[in-house]
N, C-alpha and C positions, 0 to 999 in steps of 0.2 A: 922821758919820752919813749912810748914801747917804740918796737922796730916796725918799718912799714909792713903791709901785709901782719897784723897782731893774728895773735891766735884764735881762730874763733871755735863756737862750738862746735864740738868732735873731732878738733884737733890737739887737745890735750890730752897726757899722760896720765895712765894710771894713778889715782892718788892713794897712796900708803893708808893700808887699816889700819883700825886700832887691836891691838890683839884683845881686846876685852869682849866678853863675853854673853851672853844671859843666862839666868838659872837656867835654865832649859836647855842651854849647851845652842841657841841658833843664834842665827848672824842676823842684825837688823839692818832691814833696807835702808839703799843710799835714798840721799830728795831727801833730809829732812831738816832745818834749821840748821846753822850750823853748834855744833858742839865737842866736845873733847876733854878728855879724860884731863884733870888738874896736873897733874903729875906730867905725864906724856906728852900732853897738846896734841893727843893723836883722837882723832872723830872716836866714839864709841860704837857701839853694835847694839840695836836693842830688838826682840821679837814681834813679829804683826800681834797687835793685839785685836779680839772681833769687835770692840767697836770702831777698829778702822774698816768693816767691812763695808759700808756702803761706798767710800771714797776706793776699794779697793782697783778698781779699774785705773782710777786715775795715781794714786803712786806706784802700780804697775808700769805706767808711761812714765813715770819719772824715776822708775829705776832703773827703767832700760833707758832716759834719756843721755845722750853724750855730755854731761856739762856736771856731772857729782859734786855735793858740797861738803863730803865726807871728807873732809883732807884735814893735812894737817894745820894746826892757826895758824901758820903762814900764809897759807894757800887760798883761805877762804875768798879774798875778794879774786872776782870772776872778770878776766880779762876781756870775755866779747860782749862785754856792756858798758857804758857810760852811767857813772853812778854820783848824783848831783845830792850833798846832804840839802837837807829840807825841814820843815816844821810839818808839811807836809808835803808826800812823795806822790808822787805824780809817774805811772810809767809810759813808755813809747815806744812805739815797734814801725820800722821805718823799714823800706826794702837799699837798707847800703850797700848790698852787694846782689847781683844777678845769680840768678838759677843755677849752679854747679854743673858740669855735663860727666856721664862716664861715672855716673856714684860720689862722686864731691857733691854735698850740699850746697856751698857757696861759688859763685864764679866771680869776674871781677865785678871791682866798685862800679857803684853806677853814682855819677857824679852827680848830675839834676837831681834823678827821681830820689836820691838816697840822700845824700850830703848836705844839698841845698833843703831841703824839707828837712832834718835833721836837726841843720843849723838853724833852722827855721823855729823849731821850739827854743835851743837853746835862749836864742834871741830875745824870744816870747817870754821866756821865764825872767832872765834878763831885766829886760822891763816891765814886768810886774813887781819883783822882788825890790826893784827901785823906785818906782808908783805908792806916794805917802796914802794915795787915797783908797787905793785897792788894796787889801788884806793886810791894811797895816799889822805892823808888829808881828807879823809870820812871814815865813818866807817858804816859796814852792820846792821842793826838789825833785829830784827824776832818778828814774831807771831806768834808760833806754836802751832797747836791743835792737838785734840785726834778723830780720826775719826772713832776708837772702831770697827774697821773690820766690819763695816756696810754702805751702798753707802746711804740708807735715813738720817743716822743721821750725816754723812759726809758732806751730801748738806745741812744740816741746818747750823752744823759749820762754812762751807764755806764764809756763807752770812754774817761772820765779818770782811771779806776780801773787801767787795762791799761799806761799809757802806760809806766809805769817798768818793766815786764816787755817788751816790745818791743822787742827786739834792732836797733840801725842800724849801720848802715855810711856812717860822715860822712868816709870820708877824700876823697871826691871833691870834699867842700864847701870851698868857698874864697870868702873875702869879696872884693869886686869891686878891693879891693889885693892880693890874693895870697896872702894870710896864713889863717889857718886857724880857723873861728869859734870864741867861746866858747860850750861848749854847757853848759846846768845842769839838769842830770836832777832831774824830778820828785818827789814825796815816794812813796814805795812803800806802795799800799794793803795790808795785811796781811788784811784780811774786810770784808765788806759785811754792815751789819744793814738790813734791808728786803728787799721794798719789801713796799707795803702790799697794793697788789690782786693777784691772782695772776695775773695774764694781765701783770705789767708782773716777774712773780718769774721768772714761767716766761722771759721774753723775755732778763731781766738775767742768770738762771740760767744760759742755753744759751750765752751768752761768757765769764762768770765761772770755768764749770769746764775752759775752755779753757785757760786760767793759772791754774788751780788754787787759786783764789781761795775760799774758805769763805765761805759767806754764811749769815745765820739773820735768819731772817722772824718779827715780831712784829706778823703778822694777814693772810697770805697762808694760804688752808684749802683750795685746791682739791687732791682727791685724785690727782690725777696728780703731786704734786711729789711722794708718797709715791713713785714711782717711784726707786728707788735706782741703776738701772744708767741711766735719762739725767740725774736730778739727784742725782750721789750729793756733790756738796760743798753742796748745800741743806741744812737744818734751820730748826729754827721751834719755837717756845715755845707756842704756841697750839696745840690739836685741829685734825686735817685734816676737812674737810667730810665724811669720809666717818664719824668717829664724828658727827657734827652728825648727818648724815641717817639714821643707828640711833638718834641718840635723836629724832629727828623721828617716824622710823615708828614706835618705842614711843610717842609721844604720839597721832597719830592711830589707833592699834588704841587704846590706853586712853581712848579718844573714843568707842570705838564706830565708827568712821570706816573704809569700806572700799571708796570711790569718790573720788576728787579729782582736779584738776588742780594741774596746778603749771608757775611761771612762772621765767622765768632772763632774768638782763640778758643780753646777747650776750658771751662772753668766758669766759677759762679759770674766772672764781670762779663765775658762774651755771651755766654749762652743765656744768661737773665736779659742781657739787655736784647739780644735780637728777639726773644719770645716776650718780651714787652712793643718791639715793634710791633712784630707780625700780629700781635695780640690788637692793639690799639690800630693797626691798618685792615683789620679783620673790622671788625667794632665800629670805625668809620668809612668803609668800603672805601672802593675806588682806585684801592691799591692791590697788587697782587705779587705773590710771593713765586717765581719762578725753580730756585733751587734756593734750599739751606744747608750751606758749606762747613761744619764744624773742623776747624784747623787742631791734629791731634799735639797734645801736652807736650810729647817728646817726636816731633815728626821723623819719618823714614828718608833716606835720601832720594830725591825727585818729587816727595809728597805735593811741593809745590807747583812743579809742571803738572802734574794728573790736577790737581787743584782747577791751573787754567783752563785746561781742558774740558774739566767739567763745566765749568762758566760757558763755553764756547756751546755746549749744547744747544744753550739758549741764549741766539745770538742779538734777537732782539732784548733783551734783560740786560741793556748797556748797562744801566745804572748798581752799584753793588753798594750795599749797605755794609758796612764794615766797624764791629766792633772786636778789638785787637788788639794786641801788646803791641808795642813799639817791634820789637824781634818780627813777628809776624808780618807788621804792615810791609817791613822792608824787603823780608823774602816773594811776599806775595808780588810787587811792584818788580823784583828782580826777574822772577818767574815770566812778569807778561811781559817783559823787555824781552827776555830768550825764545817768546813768542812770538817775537818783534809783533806783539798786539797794543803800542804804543799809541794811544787814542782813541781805545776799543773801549774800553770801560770808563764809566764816569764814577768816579768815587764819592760816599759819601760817608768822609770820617765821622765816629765819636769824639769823646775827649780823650780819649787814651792817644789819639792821633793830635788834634786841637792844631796849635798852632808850631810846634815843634819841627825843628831839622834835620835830626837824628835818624826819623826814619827815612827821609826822601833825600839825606844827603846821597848826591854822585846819579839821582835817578830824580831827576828835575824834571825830565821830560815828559816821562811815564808819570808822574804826579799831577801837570801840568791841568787846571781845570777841579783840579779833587775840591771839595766843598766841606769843610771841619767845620766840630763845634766844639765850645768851650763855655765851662760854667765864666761867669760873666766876672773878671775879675779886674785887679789892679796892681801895679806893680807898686812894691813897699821902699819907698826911697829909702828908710831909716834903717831896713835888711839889707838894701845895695852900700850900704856908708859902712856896716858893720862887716857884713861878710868879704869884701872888700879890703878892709883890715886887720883879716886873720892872717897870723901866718904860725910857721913851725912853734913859735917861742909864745906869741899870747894865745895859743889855742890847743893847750897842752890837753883840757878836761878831752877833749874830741879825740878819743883814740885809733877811730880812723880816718884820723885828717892828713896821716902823712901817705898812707894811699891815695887817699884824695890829691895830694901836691905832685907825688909822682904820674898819675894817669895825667894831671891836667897840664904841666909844665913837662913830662913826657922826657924825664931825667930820672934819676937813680940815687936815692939817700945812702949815706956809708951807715953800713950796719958796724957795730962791733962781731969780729969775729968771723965776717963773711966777706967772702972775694967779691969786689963789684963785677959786675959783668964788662966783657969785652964790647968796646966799641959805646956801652952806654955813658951818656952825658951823666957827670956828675951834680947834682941839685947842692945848691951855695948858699941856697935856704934865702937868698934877698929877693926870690922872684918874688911880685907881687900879682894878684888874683885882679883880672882885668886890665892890667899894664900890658905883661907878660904874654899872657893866654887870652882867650875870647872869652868876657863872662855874657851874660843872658841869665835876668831872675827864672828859677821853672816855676812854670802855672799855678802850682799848687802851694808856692811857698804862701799867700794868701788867706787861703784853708787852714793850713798849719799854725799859722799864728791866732786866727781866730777859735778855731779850737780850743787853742790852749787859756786865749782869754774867754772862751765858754765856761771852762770848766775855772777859770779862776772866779769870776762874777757871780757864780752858785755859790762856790763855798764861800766866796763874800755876803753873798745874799744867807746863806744858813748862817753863816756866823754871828750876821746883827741879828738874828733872829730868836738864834739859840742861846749865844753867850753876849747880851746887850751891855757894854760896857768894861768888858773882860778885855783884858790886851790879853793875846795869842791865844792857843786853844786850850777851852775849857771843858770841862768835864763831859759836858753834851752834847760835843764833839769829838770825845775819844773814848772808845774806837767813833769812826765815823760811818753811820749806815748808811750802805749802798744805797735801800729803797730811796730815804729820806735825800740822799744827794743827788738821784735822779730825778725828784720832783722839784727839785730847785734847777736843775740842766734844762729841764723841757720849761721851767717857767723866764728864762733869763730871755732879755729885748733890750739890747742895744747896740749903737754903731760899732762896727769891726774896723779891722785896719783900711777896709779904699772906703770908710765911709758910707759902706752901706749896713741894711739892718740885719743883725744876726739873729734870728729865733729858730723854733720847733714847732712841728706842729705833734697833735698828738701822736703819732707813729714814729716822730723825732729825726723826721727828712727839713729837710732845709727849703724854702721856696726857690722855687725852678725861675733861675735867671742867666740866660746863653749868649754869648757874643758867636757870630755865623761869620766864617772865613773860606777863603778860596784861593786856593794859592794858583796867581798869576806869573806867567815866564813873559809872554811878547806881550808886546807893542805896549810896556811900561817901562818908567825910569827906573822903579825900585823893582827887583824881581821878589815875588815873594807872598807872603802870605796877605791879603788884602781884606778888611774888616767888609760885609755886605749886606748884615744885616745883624738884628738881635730877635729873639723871643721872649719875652715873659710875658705867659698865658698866650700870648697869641703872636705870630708872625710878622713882620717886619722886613723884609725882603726888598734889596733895590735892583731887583733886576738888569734893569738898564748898567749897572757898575760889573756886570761879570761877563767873564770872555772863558771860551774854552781851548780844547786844543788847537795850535797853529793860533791864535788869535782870535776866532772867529766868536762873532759875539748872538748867534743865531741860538738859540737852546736846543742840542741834538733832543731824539727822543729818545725816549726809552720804554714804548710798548709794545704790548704781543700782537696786539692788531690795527692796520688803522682803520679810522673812523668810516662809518660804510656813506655810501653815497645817498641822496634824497631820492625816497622810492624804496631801501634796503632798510629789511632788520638783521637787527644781529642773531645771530646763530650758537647761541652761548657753547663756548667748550666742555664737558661736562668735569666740574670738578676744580675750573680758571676759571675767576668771574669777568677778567680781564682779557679773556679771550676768545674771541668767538669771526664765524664765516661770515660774510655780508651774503644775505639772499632775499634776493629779487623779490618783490612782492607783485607778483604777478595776476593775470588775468581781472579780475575785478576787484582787486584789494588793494588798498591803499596804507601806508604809514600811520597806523594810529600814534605809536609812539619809538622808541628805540629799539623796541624788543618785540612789537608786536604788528601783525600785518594784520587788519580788517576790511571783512566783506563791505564795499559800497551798500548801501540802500537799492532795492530790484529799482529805483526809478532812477537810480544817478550810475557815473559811471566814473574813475579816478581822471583826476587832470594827469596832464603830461609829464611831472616828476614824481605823480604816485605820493604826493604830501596832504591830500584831500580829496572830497568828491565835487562832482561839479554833475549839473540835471544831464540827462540821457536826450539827445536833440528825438523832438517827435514827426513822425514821418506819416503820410498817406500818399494813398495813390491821384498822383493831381490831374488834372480835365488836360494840362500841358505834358504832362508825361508821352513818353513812346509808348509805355505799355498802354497806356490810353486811346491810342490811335485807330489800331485797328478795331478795336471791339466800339467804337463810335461810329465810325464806318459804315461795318454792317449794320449795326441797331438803324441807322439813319436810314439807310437806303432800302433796310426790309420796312421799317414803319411808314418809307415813304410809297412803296410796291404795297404792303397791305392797305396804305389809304388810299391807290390807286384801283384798286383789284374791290375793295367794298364800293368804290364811288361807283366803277364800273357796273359793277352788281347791283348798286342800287336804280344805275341810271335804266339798266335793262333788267328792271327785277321781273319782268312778265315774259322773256321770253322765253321759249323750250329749254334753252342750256342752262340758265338758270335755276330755272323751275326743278329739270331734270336733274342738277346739284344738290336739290334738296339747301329749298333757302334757310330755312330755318336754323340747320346743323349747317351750315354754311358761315353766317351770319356769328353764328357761337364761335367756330372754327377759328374764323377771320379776326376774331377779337380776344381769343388766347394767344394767336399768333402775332397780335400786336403788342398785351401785356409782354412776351417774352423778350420781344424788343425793348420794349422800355424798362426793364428791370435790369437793360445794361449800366443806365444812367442812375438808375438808384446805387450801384454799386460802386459807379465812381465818386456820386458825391458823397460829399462831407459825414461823416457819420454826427446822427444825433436822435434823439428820441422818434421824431417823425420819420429821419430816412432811413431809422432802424425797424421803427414799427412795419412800415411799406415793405421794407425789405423779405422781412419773414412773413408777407401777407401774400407780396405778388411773384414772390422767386420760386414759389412753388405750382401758384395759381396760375398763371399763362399754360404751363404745360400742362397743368391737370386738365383747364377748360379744353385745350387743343385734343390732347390725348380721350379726353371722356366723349368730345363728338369721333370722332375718328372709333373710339371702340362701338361706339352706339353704332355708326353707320355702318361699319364691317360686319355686325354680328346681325343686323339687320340684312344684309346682303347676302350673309352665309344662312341665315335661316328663312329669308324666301325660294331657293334654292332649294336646301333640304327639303322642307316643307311641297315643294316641285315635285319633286320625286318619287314622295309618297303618295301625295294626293293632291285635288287640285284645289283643295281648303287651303285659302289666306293664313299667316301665321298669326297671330297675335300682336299687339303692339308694336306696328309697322306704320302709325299713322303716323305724321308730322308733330302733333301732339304729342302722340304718347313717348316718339324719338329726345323729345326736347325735354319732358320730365324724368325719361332716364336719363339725361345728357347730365342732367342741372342735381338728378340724386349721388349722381359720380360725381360733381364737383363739390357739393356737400358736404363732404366727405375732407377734403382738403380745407374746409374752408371751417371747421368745427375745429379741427383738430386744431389750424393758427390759433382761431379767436382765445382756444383754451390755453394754447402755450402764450399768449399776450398775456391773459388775466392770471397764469402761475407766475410768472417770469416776465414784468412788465420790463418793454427793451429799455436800453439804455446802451451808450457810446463807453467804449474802456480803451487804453493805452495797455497794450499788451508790451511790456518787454523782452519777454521771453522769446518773443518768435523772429525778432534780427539782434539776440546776445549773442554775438558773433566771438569769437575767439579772441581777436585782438578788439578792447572794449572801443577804440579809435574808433570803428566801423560801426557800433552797439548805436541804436536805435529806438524808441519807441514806437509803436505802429498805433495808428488810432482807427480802433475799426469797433463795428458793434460787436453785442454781447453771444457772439454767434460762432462755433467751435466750427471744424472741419466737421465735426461728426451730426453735428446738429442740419448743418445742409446737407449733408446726404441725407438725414432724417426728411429734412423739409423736404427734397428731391423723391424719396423711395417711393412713397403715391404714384409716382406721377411715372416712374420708370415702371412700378408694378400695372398702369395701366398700357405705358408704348407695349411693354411684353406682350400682354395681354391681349392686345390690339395685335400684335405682330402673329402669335399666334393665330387667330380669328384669318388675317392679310393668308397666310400658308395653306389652311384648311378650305379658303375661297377660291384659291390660286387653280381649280379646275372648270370652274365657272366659264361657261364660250365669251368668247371674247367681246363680243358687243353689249354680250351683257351681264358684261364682269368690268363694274368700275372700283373692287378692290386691286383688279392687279395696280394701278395708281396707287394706291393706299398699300400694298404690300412694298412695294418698292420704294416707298417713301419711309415706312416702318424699319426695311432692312437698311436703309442708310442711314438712318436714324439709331438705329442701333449699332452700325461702327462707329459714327460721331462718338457714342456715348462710353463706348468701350474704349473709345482712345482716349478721354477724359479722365479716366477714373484713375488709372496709373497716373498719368500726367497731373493729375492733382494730387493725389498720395504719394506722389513719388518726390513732390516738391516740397515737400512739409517739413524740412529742414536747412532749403538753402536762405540764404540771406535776403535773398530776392523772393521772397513766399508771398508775398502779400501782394506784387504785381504779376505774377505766374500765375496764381492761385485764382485770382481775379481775371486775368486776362482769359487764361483758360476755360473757367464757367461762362464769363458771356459771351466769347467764338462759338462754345461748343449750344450754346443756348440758340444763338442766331442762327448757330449753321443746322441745327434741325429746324428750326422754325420756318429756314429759307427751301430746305427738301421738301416739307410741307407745302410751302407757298408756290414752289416752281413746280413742284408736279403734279397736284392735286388743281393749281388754279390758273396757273400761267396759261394751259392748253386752251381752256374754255376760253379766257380773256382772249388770245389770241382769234378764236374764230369768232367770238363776240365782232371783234374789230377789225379786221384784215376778211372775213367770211361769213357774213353775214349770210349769205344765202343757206348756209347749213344749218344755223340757226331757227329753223322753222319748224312749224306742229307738224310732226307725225301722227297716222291713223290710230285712232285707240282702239285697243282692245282690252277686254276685261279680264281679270286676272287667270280666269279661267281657260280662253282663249292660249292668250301668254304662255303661261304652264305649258298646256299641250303640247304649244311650235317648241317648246326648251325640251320635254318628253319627246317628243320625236327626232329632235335633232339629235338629243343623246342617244337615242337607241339606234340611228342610221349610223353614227358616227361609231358606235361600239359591232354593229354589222359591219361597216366595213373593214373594222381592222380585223375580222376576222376571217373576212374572201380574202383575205392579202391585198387590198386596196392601200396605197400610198395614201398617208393622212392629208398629201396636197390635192389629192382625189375627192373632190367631195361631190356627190349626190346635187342632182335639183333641187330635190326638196329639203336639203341642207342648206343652199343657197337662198333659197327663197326664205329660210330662217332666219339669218343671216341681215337681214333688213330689218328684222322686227328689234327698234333699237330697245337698251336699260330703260331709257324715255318714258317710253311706253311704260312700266313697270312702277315707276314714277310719281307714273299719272294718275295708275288707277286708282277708281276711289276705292274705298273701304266700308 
């Protein structure tokens, strides 16, 4: 039995040369088979020869490795391996002992991950070797080493796997008598099953498939071994991280979970599996990766608190993906307890976490809610009955089993030679494993045994193949080719130890089958790790069965932003697809979809949560409105004054004041100035072809008719007058006729220009939205009005303002005319009010052209400002005459005619006494007789005469 804690590699002593030499006087390197001088039994010396040059790198690493086989024949067998004889050798590399700290390779045993997996094969081999129907008539053996949870001192172990494939050339070697060493070749590794962490697979892999060596891993998961053209003699019984990390990302979408971190030990198993996450959460969106934490190989002291720290950055990223050594998971949990951030992060272990105690012992509460997964296993009754039943005396082969006895029963074997230690219990050797101590099968003992029956059912499967009928191995089997016995590993399909199927697929991963756990503290019976769902290929998840921290069975969240309100798009963060600002979709846009705001249609406007559009309500000005009121009014009561004022006219159409009015222009007058009225009422109704056509026909034509007599009558007035003064020749075209053909060529004029803009632009009714799209679209309107702009009524209008001018001019230059026989000062003063009405208009409409209220301002303004010139017209041009019509008749009567010659004269004379006396200094209220007697001679007269 060696002594506990045995020696392992690089803790052995120098081993004794041989003093033997080469012709060439150099020493040949250690690493080679073992051999030694006949005489001596001491290793020989023989020199590099260059056809070792290609391998030269690699017994480089084996001369510097700690573990030389150069010793004496005593020496040769190698204490920190397990070495099982066999028909065929089988090797294993297992992690029995933890990381070394401080330059020690090894630190202590790790009893689960090392022992139990360990004894795991032995077991395996065990029952094969006793199995009539598996490889009858050969039996397996091994060569298992210690690869002390570290990939550098794994790949020096390795290289005693290679030795009996390494070609020498010993003829130079000569023992220091002459004579020629005995040399005794190695046992030939056939496969390797291991190792365990994959940063120690990937290391052993990239020599292994140098000699062709087939290896299969029972709990190496990093997705790069999937790599088939650099590890194509790898395979593995377990799921690679990268199904792990799909059904990781189906657990955090079925969380609800769309923001997290996630943390990796340093090495091929952490940093392959989080970049198969983030890869496959990338790939499937909807997940976002907040910070990625790499935890360094040999951490600083506090690494861990700045660790938490960082996490804290981003405080919404509760959730933390976590692929990690057991070492790791417990410091990182320690760390957020001295952050007293106990129920801040929600964890979501790999398998390297799974369903184990080890890390979260003493920190229960800080774990509390964490969410593991685990390749989908069973525990092996036949392994619990056997290991069970090991002790010091039947489990002699296991040469570190008596560490194994003291860490677990945590007493002290008597060494020969060495003082026990003070105060330590002494080990009596009758503990028993599970009486004694706590046992629990680990996870992977499972793995281990299938493995080992993978590679036993190949070389079963080559063996009937190659040597049919042969008991044990036949010639076409020795040596045994790697290629050839990795196409029997990737072809093998049958049930494993729980019963389920063991195959390969091309690449020589195992299919992806998870058992999903969460370890529960309150408000259960058992506290502890709780089964909640499984994965294979797709999700499985019982929601309703998990509770988190405190109990609570609500699922915290874990995203960057929440979901924006109806009416909001998202505002993507640049760079986080998971994170963005909620903004408003404003003014007239509505939610197309999450990310996007769209314009309504000019005729709709958004409903009240901004999730569609809905029509724009359409509006007119109604006959009930207020804006309607007053401009009714007037219209009414001047059409009901000019139907008064023409009846009256017509009932006294023969007498002087009439007559004196000039019936004709009169009659025109009186009937522009009723059109003007009535084109209030076309304004307010209903728009539609007909009260569109009318519109642009009489909104301009009432004033034109009005304006064209009124300019005819002034300009008639001012040039019988001129005409006065020079001579006492009549002027021209002063008749009633010829007044009324110029009246009717001025309206002509207006009434060409409609007809032509009806036949380019025939009318029609339009819903204008534009002109009440108010800021908030609540208030947003359509208006239904004709096809008729602001600018286009003042078009229709300019006619008709280019003849008031016109006229008003004519009303100015008349304005010296004597008074009785000056009936433009009426017409000048009806011109000049007419002309403020019109001027107060033109702002007031233009200045309205943008509030909300346009379409009743706009309107209400044109027909006031319409009526209220038409009523200047009507009240001072006609009201006076009506009046003595009817209340004075006696004024009413024929005056003396005179002919125009006559007339003239008394106007020549009156002007000339009138300009005499303002020049004797006579006050203008001075006037002459024969001024007065002028004075009587009414416009009348002027009127009357013929022509």
């Amino acid at each position: 039995m060696p002594p506990s804690g045995a020696r392992r590699a690089g803790q052995e002593g120098a081993p004794q040369r041989c003093p033997a030499e080469s012709p060439q006087g150099r020493r040949r390197p250690t690493g080679s088979p073992r051999s030694g001088c006949k005489h001596c039994g001491i290793p020989a010396r023989r020199t590099m020869d260059s056809a070792s040059l290609p391998l030269f790198w690699l017994w480089s690493l084996w001369a510097l490795s700690p573990h030389p086989s150069w010793v004496c024949g005593q020496q040769a067998t190698q204490p920190h391996s397990i070495r099982i004889e066999g028909d065929i050798t089988l090797g294993g590399l297992f992690p029995v002992h933890a990381r070394g700290q401080a330059g020690v390779p090894c630190g202590e045993v790790k009893k689960e991950k090392g022992i139990h997996r360990m004894e795991a094969m032995l077991y395996a081999l065990d029952q094969i070797n006793s199995d009539p129907d598996l490889l009858p008539n050969m039996t397996l053996g091994a060569r298992i080493l210690d690869t002390c949870s570290r990939d550098t001192y794994a790949l020096e172990q390795s290289l005693t796997f290679v030795q009996a494939l390494i070609q020498k050339d010993t003829s130079d070697v000569r023992c220091s008598n002459g004579e020629p060493p005995i040399i005794s070749r190695p046992e030939r590794v056939v496969a390797v099953i291991g190792a365990s962490a994959s940063s120690v697979s990937i290391m052993v892999a990239n020599v292994l498939r140098l000699f062709a060596i087939p290896q299969i891993s029972y709990a190496s998961t990093a997705p790069e071994l999937s790599d088939s053209n650099r590890y194509d003699y790898f395979s593995r019984v377990v799921p690679p991280d990268s199904y792990q990390a799909q059904a990781m990302v189906d657990i955090v979408k079925a969380l609800g979970w769309n923001y997290v971190s996630t943390l990796a030990s340093e090495g091929n198993y952490g940093e392959s599996g989080v970049d198969a996450f983030v890869q496959i959460s990338r790939e499937a969106g909807g997940v976002c990766i907040a910070q990625s934490i790499k935890i360094p190989r040999e951490p600083k002291p506090g690494e861990f608190d700045k660790l938490i720290k960082r996490l804290m950055e981003t405080p919404n990223a509760r959730g933390i993906i976590i692929f990690a050594n057991e070492d790791d998971i417990k410091r990182v949990l320690e760390a957020s307890r001295r952050a007293n951030l106990t129920g801040q992060f929600l964890w979501v272990g790999s398998d390297s976490w799974g369903s184990k105690l080890s890390p979260i012992l003493k920190l229960e509460d800080v774990a509390e809610g964490a969410v593991t997964i685990l390749p989908k296993r069973a525990s092996i009754e036949g392994f619990d009955q056997y290991f069970t039943t090991r002790s010091l005396e039947n489990n002699r082969r296991n040469i570190w089993f008596a560490e194994y006895w003291e860490e677990d029963f945590r007493c002290k074997l008597t060494r020969p030679g060495m003082q026990p230690e003070e105060g330590a219990r002494k080990c009596t050797g009758e503990e028993r494993i599970g009486r004694d101590s706590s046992y629990e099968q680990e996870g992977k003992v499972q793995f281990v045994i299938d493995a080992v029956y993978a590679m036993a059912h190949a070389l079963h499967n080559m063996h009937r193949e190659l040597c049919p009928g042969e008991i044990g191995v036949c010639d076409k089997m020795d040596p045994i080719h790697g290629r050839t016995l990795l196409n029997y590993i990737l072809s093998v399909n049958f049930n494993g130890s729980a019963g389920t199927p063991v195959m390969f697929n091309e690449n020589g991963d195992a299919p992806g089958r998870y058992d999903i756990f969460q370890y529960q503290l309150t408000n259960t019976t058992a506290p502890g790790y709780k089964a909640i769902g499984q994965w294979t290929e797709y999700l499985r998840l019982n929601i309703e069965e998990m509770q988190w921290s405190g109990g609570q069975k609500d699922i915290p969240s874990s995203v960057c932003s929440l979901p924006c309100n109806s009416g909001e798009r998202k505002k993507m963060v640049k760079g986080v697809s998971c994170c963005w600002h909620c903004e408003l979709c404003d003014g007239y846009q509505y939610q197309l979809d999450e990310f996007t705001c769209e314009m309504c249609p000019f005729d709709m406007r958004p409903n009240l949560n901004r999730t569609a559009c809905r029509p724009t309500p359409i509006v007119k000005l109604e006959w009930s409105s207020p804006w309607a009121v007053l401009p009714i009014f007037l219209a009414i009561m001047g059409i009901l004054g000019t139907v008064f004022i023409v009846i009256t006219f017509i009932r006294f159409n023969d007498t002087p004041i009439v007559r004196a009015s000039g019936r004709e222009l009169s009659y025109v007058l009186l009937t522009g100035i009723f059109l003007i009225y009535t084109i209030t009422f076309l304004m307010i109704a209903e728009p539609g072809v007909t009260v569109c056509a009318f519109r642009r026909l009489f909104l301009g034509l009432g004033m034109a008719i009005s304006y064209s007599a009124l300019l005819t009558k002034t300009n008639r007035i001012y040039r019988i007058f001129e005409q006065g003064k020079k001579s006492v020749t009549p002027p021209r075209f002063i008749s009633p006729t010829s007044q009324l053909v110029i009246t009717f060529s001025l309206m002509s004029v207006q009434i060409v220009s409609v007809v032509i803009w009806l036949g380019v632009q025939p009318p029609h009714s339009i819903i204008d939205y534009e002109e009440q799209r108010t800021p908030n679209p609540e208030f947003a309107q359509g208006v239904l009005k004709c096809d008729m702009s602001d600018l286009s009524i003042i078009c229709c209008l300019s006619y008709s303002i280019l003849l008031m001018v016109t006229c008003t001019v004519y009303a100015i230059k008349a304005r010296g005319v004597p008074e009785n026989f000056n009936e433009a000062k009426p017409i000048g003063f009806t011109m000049y009010t007419t002309c403020i009405v019109w001027l107060a208009f033109v702002p007031i409409f233009f200045g309205t052209a943008q509030s909300a209220e346009k379409i009743y301002i706009q309107t209400t303004t044109l027909t006031v400002s319409m009526s209220l010139s038409a009523s200047v017209s009507l009240g001072m041009l006609y009201v006076p005459k009506v009046y003595i019509i009817i209340f004075h008749p006696e004024q009413n009567v024929q005056k003396r005619k005179r002919s125009f010659k006559a007339a003239a004269t008394a106007v020549n004379a009156s002007t000339r006494l009138s300009q005499k006396g303002a020049q004797n200094g006579e006050s203008k209220d001075e006037k002459p007789d024969s001024l007065t007697k002028v004075t009587y001679i009414s416009y009348t007269e002027l009127t009357m005469v013929p022509t």
